[in-house]
VOGU-3710 file (C-alpha; in Angstrom, 3 decimals, decimal comma):
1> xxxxxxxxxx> -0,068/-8,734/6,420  2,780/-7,861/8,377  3,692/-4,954/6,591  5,529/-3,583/10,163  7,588/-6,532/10,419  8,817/-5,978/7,009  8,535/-2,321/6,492  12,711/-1,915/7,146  13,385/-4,510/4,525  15,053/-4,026/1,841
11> xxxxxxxxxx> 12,644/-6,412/-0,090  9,732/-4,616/1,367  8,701/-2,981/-2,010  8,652/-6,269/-3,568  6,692/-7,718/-0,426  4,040/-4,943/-0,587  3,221/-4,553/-4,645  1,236/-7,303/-4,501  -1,163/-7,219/-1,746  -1,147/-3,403/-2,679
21> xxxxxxxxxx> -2,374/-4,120/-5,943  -4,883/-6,437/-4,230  -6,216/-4,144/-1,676  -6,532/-0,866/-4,611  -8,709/-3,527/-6,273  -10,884/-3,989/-3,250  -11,163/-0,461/-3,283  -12,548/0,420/-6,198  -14,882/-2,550/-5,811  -16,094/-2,151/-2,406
31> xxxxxxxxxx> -19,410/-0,528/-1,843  -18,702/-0,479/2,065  -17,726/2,961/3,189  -16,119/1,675/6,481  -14,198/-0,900/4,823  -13,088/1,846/2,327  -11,715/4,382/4,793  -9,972/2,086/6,332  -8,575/0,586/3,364  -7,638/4,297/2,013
41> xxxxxxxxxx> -5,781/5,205/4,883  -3,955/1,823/4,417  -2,729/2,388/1,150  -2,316/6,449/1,900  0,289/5,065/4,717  2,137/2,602/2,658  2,290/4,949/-0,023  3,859/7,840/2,615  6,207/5,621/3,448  7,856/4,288/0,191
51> xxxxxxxxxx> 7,552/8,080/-1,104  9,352/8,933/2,170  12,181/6,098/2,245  12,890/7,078/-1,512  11,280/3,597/-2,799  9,342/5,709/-5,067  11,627/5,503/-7,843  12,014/1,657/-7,264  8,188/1,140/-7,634  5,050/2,870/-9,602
61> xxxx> 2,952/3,446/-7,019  -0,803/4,380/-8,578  -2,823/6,802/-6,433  -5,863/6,208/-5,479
//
């Protein structure tokens, strides 16, 4: 994912719902606590970001 590269985008929202949606799925499914952490703090960032840049009226962003 090269969620850096595209992070300034102005597509980026529509580049990240998707692998988002993927990765909350993983989640919820996962029974690996490492993988899980790191996966949280992931989606926490992402979700910091669009919140921060204002996308967060562009795109429903579902807490985890």
């Amino acid at each position: 994912m090269h969620f850096a590269q595209w992070s300034y985008h102005i597509s980026f929202p529509d580049l990240a719902t998707i692998p988002l949606i993927y990765l909350r799925k993983f989640y919820e499914t996962t029974t690996i606590e490492s993988l899980r952490r790191v996966v949280k703090r992931f989606i926490d960032q992402v979700n910091d970001f669009f919140s921060k840049s204002k996308v967060l009226d562009y795109i429903i962003v579902k807490k985890v």
